[in-house]
N, C-alpha and C positions, 0 to 999 in steps of 0.2 A: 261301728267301730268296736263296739262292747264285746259285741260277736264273734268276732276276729281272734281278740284279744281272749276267750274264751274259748273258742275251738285250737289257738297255738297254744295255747295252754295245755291243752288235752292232750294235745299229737306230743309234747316235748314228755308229759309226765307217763303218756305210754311207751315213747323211745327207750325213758328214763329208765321204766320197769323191766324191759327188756337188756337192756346194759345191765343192770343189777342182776338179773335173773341169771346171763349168759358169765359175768363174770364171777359170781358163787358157784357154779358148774364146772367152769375152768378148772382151778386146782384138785376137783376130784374127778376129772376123768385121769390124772395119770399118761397118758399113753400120748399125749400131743406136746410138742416142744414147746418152750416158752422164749420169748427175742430176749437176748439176740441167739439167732442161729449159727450153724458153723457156717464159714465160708464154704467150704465144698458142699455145704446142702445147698444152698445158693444156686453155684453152677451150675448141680446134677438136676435142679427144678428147673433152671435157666433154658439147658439143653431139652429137655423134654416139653418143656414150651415151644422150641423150636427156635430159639434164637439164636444167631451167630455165634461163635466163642466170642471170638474180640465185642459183642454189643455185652453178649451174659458177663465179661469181666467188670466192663464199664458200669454196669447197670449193679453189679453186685457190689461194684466200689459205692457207686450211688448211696446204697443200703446200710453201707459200712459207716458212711460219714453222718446217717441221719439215728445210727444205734442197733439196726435191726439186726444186721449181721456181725459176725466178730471177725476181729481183722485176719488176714492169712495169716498161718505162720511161716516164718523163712524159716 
């Protein structure tokens, strides 16, 4: 049991390092967007995915209600 507790230990504090590492790297590369996205970036990746329109609006509404994308504008 010691074991266990000692090797999850290890894998969550290397996950850990890795999150840290990737989000100080974040703000300076610059060049990549930050959520929420615009809605038409959305669709335009939605489509090229290959998805329906009517599923990529759905799916993009999805996105919408959990923060990641910004809502459309009328």
């Amino acid at each position: 049991m010691r074991r266990l507790a000692i090797t999850l230990a290890a894998a969550l504090g290397a996950v850990g390092g890795v999150m840290v590492t990737t989000a100080q790297a974040a703000p300076t590369a610059g060049h990549r967007e930050q959520p929420p996205y615009p809605y038409a970036s959305c669709l335009a990746a939605a489509k090229q995915h290959g998805e329906s329109p009517s599923y990529a609006v759905w799916h993009c509404d999805q996105l919408v209600q959990k923060g990641w994308v910004l809502p459309p504008r009328s």
